[in-house]
PDB file of N, H, CA, C and O in Angstrom:
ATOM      1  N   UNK A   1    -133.032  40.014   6.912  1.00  0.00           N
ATOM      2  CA  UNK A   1    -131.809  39.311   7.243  1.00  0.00           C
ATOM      3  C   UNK A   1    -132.137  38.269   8.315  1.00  0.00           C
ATOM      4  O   UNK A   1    -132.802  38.392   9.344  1.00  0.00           O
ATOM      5  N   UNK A   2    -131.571  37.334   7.863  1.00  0.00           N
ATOM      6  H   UNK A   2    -131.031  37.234   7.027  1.00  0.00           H
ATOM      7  CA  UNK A   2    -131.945  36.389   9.071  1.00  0.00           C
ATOM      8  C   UNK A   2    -130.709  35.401  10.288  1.00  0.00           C
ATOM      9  O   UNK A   2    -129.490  35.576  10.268  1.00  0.00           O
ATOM     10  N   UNK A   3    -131.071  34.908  10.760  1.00  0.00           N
ATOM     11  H   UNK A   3    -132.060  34.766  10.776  1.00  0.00           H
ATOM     12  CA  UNK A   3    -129.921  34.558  11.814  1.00  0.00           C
ATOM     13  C   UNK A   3    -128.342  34.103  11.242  1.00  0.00           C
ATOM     14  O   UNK A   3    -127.193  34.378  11.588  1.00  0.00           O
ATOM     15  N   UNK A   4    -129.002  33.200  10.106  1.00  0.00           N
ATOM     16  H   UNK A   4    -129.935  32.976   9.824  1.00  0.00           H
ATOM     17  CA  UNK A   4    -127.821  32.274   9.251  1.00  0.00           C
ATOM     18  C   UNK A   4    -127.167  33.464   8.683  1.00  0.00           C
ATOM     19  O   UNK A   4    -126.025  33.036   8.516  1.00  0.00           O
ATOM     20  N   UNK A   5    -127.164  34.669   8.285  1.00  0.00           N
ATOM     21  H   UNK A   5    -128.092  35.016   8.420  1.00  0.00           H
ATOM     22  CA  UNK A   5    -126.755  35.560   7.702  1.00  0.00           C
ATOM     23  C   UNK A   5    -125.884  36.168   8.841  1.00  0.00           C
ATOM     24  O   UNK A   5    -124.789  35.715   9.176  1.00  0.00           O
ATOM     25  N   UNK A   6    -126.348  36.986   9.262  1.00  0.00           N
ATOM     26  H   UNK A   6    -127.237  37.354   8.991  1.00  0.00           H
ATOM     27  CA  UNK A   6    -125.536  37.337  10.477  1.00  0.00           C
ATOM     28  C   UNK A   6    -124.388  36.495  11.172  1.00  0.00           C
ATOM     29  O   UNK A   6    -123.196  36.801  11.208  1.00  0.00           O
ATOM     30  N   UNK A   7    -125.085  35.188  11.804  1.00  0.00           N
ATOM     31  H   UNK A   7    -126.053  34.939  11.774  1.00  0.00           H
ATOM     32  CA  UNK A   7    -123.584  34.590  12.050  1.00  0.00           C
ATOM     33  C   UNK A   7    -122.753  34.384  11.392  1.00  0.00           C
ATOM     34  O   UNK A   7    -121.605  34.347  11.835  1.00  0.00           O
ATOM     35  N   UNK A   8    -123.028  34.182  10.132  1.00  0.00           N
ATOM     36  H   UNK A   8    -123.960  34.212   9.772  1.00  0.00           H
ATOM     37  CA  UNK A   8    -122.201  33.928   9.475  1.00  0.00           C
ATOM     38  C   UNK A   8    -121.127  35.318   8.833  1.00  0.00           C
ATOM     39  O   UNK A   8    -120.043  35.228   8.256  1.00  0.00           O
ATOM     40  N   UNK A   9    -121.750  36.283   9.120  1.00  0.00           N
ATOM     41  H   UNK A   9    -122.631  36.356   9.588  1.00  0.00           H
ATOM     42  CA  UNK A   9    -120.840  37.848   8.528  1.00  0.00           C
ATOM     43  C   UNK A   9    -120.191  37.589   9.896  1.00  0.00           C
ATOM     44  O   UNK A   9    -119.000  37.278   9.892  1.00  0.00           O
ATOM     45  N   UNK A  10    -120.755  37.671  10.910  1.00  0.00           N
ATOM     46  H   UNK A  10    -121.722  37.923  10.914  1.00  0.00           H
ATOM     47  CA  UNK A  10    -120.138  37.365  12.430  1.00  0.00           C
ATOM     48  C   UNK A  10    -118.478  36.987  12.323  1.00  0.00           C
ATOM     49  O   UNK A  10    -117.388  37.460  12.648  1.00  0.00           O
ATOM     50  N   UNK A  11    -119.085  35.747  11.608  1.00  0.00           N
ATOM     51  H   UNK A  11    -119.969  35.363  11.344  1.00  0.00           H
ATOM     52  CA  UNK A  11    -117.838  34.634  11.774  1.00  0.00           C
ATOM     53  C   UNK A  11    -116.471  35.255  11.122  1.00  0.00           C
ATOM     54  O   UNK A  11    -115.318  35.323  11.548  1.00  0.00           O
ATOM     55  N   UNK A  12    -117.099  35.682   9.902  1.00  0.00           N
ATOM     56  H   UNK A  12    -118.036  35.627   9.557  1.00  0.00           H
ATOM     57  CA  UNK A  12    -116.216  36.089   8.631  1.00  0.00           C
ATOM     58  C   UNK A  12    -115.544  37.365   9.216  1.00  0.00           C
ATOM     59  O   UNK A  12    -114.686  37.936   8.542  1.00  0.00           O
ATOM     60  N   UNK A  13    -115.889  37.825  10.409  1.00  0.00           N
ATOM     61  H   UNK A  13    -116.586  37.362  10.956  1.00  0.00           H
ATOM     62  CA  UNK A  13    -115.099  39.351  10.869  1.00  0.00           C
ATOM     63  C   UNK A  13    -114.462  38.959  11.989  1.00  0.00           C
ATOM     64  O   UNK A  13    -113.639  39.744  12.461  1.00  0.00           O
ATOM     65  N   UNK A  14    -114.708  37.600  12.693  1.00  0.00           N
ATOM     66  H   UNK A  14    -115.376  36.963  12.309  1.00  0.00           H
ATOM     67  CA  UNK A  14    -113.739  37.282  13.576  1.00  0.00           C
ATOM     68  C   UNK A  14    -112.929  36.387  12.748  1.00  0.00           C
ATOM     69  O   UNK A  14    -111.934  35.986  13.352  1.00  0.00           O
ATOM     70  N   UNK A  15    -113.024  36.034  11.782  1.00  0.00           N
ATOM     71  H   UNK A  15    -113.833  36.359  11.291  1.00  0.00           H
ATOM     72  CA  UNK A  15    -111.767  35.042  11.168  1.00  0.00           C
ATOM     73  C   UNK A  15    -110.740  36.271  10.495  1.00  0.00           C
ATOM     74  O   UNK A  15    -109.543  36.227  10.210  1.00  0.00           O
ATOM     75  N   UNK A  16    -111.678  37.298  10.383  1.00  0.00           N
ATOM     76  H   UNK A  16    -112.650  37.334  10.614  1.00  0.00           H
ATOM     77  CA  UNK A  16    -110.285  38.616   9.639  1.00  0.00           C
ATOM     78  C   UNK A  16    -109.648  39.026  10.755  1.00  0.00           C
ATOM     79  O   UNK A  16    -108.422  39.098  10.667  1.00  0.00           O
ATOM     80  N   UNK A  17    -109.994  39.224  11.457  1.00  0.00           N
ATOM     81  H   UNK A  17    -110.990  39.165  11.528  1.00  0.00           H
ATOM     82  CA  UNK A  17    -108.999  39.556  12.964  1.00  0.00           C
ATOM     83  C   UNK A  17    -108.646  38.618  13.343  1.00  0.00           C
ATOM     84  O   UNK A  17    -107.688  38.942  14.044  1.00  0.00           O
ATOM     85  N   UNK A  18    -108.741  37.644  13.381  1.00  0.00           N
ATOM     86  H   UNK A  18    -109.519  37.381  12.811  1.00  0.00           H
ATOM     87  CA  UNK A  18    -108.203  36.091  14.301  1.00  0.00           C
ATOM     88  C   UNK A  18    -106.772  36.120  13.043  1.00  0.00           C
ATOM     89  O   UNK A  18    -105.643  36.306  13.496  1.00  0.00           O
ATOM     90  N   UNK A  19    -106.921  35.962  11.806  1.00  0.00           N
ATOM     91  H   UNK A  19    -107.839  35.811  11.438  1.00  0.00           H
ATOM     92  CA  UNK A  19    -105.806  35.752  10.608  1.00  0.00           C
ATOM     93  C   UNK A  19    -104.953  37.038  10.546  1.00  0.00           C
ATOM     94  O   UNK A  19    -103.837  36.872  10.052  1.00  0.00           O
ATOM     95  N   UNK A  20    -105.227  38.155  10.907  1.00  0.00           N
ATOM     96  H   UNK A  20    -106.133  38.291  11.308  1.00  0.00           H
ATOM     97  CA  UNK A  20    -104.652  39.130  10.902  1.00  0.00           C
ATOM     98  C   UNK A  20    -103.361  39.245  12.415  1.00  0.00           C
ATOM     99  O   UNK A  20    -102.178  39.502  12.640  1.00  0.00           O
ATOM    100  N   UNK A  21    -104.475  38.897  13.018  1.00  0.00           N
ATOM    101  H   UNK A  21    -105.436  38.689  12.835  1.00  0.00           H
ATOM    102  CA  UNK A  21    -103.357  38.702  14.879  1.00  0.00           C
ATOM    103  C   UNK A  21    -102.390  37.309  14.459  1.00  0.00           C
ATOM    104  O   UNK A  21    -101.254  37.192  14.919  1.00  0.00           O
ATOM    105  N   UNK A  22    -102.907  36.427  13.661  1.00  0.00           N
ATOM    106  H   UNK A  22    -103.830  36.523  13.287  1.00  0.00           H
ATOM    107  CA  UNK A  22    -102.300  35.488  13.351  1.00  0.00           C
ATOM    108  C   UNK A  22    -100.670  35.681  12.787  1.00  0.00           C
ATOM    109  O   UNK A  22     -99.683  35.178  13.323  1.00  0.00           O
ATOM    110  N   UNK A  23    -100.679  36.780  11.233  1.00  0.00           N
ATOM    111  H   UNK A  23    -101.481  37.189  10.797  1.00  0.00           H
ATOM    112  CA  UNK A  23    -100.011  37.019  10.995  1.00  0.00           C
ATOM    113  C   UNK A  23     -98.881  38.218  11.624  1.00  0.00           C
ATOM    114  O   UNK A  23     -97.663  38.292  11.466  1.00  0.00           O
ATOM    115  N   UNK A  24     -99.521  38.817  12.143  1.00  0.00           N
ATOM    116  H   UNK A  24    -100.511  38.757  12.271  1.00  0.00           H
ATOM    117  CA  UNK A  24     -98.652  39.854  13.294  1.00  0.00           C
ATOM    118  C   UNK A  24     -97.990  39.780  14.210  1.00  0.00           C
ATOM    119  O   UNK A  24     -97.220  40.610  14.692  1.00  0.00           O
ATOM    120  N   UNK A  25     -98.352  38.342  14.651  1.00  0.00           N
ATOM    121  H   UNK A  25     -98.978  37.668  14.259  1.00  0.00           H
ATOM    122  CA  UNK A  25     -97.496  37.470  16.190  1.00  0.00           C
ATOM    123  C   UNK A  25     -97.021  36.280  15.161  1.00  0.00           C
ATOM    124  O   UNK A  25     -96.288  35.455  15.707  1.00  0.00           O
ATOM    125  N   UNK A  26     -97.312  36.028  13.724  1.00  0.00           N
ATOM    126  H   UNK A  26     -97.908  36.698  13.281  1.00  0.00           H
ATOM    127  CA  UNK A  26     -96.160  35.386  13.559  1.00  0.00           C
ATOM    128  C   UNK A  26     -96.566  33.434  13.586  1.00  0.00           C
ATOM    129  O   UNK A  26     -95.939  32.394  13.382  1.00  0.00           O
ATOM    130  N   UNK A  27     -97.872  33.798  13.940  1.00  0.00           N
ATOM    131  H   UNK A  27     -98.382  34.642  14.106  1.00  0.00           H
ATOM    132  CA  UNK A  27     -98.254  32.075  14.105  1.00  0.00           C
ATOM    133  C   UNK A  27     -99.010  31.879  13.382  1.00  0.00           C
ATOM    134  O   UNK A  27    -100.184  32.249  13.404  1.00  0.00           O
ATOM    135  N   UNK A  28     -98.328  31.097  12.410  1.00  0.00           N
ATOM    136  H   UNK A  28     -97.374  30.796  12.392  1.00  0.00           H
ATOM    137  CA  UNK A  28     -99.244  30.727  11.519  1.00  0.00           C
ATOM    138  C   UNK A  28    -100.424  29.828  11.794  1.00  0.00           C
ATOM    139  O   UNK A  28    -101.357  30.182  11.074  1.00  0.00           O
ATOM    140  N   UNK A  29    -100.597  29.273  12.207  1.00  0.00           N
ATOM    141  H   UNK A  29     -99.839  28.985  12.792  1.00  0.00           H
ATOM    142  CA  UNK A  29    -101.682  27.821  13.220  1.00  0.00           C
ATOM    143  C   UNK A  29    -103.019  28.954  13.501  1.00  0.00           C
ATOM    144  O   UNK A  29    -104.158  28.649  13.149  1.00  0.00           O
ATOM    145  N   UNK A  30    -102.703  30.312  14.191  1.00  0.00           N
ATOM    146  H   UNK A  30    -101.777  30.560  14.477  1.00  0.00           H
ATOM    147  CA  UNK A  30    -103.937  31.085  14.074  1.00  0.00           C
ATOM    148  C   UNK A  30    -103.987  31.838  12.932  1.00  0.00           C
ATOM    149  O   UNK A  30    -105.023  32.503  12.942  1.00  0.00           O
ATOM    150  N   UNK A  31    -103.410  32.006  12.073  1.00  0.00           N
ATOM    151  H   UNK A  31    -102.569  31.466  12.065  1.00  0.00           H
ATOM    152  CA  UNK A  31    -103.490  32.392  10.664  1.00  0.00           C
ATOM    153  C   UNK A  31    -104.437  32.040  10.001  1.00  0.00           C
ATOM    154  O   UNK A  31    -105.200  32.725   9.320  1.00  0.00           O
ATOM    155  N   UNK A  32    -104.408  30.349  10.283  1.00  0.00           N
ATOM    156  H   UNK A  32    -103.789  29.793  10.836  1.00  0.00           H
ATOM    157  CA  UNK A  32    -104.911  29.297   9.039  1.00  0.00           C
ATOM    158  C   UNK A  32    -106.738  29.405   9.540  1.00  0.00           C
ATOM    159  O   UNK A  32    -107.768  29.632   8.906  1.00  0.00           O
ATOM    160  N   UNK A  33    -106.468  29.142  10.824  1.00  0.00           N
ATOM    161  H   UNK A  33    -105.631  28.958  11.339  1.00  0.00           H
ATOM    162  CA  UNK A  33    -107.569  28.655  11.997  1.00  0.00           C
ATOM    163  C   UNK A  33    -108.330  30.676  11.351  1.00  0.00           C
ATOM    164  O   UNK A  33    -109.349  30.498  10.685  1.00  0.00           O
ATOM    165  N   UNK A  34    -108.114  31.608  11.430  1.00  0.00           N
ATOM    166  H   UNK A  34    -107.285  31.753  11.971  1.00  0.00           H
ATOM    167  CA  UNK A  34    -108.517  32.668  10.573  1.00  0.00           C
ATOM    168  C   UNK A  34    -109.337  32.895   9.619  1.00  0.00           C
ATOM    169  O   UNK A  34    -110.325  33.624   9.530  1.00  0.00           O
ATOM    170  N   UNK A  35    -108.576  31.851   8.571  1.00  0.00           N
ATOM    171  H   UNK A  35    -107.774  31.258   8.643  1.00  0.00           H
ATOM    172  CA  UNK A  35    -108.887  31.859   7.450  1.00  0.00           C
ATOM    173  C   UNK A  35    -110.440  30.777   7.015  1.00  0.00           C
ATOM    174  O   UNK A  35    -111.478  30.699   6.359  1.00  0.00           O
ATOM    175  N   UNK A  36    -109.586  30.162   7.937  1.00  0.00           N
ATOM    176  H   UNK A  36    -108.742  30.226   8.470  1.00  0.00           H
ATOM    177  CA  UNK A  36    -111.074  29.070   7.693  1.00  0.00           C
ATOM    178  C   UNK A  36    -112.094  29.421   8.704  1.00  0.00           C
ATOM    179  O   UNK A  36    -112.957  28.547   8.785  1.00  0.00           O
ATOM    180  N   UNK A  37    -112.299  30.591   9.632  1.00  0.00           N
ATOM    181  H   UNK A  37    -111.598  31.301   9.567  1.00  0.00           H
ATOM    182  CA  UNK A  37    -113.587  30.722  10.070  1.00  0.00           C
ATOM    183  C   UNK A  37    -113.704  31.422   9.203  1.00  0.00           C
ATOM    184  O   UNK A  37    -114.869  31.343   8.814  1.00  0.00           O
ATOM    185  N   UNK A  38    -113.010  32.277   8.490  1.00  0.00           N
ATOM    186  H   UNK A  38    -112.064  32.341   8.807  1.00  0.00           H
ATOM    187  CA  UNK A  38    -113.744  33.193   7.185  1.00  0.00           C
ATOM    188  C   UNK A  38    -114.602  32.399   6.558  1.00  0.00           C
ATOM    189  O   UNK A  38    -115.805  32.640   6.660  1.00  0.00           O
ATOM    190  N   UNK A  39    -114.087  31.171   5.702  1.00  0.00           N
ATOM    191  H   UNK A  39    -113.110  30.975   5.619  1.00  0.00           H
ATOM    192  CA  UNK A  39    -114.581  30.322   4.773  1.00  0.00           C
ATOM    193  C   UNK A  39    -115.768  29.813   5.473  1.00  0.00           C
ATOM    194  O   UNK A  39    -116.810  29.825   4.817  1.00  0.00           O
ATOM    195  N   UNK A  40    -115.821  29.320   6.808  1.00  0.00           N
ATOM    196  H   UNK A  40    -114.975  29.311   7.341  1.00  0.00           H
ATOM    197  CA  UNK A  40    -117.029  28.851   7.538  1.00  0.00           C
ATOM    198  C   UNK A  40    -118.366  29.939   7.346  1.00  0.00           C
ATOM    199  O   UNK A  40    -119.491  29.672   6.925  1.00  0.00           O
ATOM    200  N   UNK A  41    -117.665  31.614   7.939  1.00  0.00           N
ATOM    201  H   UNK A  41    -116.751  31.831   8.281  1.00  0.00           H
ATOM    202  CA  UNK A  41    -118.876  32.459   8.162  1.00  0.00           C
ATOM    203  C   UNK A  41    -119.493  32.565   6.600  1.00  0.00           C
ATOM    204  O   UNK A  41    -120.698  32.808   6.541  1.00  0.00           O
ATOM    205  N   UNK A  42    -118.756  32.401   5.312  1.00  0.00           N
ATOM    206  H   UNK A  42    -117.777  32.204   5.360  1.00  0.00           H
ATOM    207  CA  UNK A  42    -118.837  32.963   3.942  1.00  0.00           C
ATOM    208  C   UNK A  42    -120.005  31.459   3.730  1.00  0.00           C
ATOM    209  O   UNK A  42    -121.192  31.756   3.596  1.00  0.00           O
ATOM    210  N   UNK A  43    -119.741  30.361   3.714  1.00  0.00           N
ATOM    211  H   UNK A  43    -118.777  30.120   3.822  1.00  0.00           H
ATOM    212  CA  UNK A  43    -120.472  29.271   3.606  1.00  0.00           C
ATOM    213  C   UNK A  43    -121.676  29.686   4.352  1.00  0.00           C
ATOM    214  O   UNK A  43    -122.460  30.256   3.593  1.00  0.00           O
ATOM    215  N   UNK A  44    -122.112  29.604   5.585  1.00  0.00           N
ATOM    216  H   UNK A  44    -121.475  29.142   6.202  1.00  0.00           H
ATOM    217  CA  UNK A  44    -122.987  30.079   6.521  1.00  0.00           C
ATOM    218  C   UNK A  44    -123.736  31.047   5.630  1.00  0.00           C
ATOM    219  O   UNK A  44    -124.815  30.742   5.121  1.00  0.00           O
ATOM    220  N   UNK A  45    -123.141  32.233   5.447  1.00  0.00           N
ATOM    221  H   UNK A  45    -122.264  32.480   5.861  1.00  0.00           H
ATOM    222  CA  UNK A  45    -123.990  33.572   5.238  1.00  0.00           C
ATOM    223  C   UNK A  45    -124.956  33.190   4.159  1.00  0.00           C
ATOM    224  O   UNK A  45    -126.184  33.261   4.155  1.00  0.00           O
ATOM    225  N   UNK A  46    -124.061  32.737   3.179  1.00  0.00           N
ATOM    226  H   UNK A  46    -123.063  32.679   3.182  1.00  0.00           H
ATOM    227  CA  UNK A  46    -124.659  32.253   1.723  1.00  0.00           C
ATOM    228  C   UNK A  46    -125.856  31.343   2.114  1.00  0.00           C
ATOM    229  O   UNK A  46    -126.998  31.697   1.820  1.00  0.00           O
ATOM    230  N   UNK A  47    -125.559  29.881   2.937  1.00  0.00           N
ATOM    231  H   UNK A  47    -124.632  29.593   3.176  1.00  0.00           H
ATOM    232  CA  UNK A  47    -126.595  29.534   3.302  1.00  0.00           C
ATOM    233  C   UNK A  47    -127.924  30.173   3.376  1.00  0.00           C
ATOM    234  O   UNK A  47    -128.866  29.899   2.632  1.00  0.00           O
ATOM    235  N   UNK A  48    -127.933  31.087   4.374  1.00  0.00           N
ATOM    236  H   UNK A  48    -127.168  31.309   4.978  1.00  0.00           H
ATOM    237  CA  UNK A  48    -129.030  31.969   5.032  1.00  0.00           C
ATOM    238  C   UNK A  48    -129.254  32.720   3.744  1.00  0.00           C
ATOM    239  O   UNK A  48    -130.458  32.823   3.506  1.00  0.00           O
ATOM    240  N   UNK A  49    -128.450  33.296   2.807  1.00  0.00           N
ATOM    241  H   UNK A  49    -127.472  33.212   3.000  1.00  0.00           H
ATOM    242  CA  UNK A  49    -128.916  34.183   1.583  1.00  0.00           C
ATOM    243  C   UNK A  49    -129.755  32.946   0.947  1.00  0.00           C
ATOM    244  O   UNK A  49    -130.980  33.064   0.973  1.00  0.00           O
ATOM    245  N   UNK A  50    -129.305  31.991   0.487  1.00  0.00           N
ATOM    246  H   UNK A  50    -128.310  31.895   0.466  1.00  0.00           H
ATOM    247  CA  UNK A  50    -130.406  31.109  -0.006  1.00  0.00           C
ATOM    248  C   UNK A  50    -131.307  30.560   0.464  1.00  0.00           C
ATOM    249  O   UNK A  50    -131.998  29.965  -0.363  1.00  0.00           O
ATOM    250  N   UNK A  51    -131.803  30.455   2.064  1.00  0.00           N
ATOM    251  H   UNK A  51    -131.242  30.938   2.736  1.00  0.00           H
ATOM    252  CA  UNK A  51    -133.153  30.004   2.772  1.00  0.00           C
ATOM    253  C   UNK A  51    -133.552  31.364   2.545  1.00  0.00           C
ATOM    254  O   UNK A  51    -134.741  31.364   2.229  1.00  0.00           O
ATOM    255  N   UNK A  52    -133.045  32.591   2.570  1.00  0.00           N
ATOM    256  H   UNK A  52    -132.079  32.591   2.827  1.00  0.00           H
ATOM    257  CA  UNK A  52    -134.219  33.694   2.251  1.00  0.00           C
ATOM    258  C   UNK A  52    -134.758  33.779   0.825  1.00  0.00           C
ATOM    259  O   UNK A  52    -135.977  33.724   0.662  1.00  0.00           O
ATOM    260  N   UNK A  53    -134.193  33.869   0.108  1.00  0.00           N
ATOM    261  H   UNK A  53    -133.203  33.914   0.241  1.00  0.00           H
ATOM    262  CA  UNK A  53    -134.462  33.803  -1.426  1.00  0.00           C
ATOM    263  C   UNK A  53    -135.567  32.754  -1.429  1.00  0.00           C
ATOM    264  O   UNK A  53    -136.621  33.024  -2.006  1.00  0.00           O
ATOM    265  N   UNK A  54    -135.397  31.527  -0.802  1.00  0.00           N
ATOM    266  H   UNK A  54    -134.541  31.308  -0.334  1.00  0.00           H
ATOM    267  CA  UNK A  54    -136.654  30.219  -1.194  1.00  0.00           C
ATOM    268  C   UNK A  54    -137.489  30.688  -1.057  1.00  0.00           C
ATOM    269  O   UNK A  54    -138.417  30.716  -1.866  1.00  0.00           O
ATOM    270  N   UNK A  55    -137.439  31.573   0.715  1.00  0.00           N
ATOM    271  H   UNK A  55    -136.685  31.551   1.372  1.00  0.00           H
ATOM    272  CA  UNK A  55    -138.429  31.475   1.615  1.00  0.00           C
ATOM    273  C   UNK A  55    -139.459  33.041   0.483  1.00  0.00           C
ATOM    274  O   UNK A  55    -140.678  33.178   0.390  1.00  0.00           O
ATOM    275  N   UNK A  56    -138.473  33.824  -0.090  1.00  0.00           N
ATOM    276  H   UNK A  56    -137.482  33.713  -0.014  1.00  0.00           H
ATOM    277  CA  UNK A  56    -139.374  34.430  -0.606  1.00  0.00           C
ATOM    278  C   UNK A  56    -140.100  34.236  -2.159  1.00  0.00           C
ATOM    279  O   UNK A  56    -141.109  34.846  -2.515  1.00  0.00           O
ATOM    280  N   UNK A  57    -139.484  33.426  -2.839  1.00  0.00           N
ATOM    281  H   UNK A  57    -138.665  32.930  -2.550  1.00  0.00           H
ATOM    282  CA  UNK A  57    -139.929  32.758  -3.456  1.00  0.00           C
ATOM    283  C   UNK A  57    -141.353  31.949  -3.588  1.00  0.00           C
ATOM    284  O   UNK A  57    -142.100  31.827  -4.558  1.00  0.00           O
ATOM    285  N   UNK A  58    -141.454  31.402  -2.136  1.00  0.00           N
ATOM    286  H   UNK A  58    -140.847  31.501  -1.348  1.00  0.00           H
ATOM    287  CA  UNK A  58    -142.253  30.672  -1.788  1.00  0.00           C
ATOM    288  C   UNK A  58    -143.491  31.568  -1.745  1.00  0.00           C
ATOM    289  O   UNK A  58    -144.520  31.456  -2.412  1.00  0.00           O
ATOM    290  N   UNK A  59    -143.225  32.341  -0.960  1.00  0.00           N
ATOM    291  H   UNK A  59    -142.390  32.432  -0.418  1.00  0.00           H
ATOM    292  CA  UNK A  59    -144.370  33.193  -0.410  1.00  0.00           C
ATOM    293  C   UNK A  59    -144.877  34.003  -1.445  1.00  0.00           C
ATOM    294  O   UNK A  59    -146.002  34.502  -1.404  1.00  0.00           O
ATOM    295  N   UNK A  60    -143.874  34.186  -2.607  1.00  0.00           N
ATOM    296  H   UNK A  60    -142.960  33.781  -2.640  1.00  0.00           H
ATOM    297  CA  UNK A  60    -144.252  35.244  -3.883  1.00  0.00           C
ATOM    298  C   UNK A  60    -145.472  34.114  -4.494  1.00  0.00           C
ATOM    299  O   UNK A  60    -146.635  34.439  -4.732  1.00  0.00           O
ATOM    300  N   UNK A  61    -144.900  32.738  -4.674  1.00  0.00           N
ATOM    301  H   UNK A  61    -143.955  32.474  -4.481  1.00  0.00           H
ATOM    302  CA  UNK A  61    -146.104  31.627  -5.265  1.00  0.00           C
ATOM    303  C   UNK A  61    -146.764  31.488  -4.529  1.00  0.00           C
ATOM    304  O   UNK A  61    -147.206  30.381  -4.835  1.00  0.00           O
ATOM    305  N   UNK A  62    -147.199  31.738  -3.777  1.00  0.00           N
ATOM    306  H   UNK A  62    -146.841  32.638  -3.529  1.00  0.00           H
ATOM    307  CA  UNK A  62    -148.364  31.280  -2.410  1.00  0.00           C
ATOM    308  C   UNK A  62    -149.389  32.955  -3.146  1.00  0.00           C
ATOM    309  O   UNK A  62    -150.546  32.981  -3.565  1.00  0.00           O
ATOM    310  N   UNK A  63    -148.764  33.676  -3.081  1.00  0.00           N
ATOM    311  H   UNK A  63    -147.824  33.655  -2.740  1.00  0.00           H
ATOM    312  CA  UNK A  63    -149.312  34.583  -3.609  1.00  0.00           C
ATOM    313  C   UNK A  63    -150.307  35.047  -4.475  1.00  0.00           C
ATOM    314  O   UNK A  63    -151.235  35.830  -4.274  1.00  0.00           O
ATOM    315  N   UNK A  64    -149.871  34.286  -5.709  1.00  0.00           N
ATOM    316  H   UNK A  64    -149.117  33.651  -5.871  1.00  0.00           H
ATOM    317  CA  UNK A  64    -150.362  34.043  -7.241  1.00  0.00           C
ATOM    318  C   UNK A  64    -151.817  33.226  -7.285  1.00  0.00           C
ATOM    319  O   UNK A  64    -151.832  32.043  -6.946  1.00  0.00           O
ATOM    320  N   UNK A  65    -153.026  33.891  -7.711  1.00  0.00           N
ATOM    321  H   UNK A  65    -153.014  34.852  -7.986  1.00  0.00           H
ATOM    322  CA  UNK A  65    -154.125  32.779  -7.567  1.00  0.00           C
ATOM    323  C   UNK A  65    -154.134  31.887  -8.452  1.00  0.00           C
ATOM    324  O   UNK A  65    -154.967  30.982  -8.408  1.00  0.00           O
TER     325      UNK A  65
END
């Protein structure tokens, strides 16, 4: 697992509590602001899932004589 992964699950568990307090007090403005660090950490994570996949990719062909 690498950094891009993590922040990005990071993000995605403070945007479920940030949208959740959002909707419980009623304001929508931190609702939205919620929702889209979800979408930020979900973008992010994926990122980092695909620099690992290259990165092992890479190293599987580096491999091969």
């Amino acid at each position: 697992m690498n950094q891009d992964q993590l922040k990005g699950r990071g993000k995605e568990v403070k945007g479920n509590i940030k949208e959740a307090a959002g909707k419980a007090l009623g304001n929508e403005r931190m609702t939205t602001e919620g929702q889209a660090e979800q979408v930020e950490g979900k973008v992010q994570k994926t990122y980092g899932d695909v620099k690992q996949d290259v990165g092992q990719a890479i190293d599987k062909a580096d491999r091969k004589p």
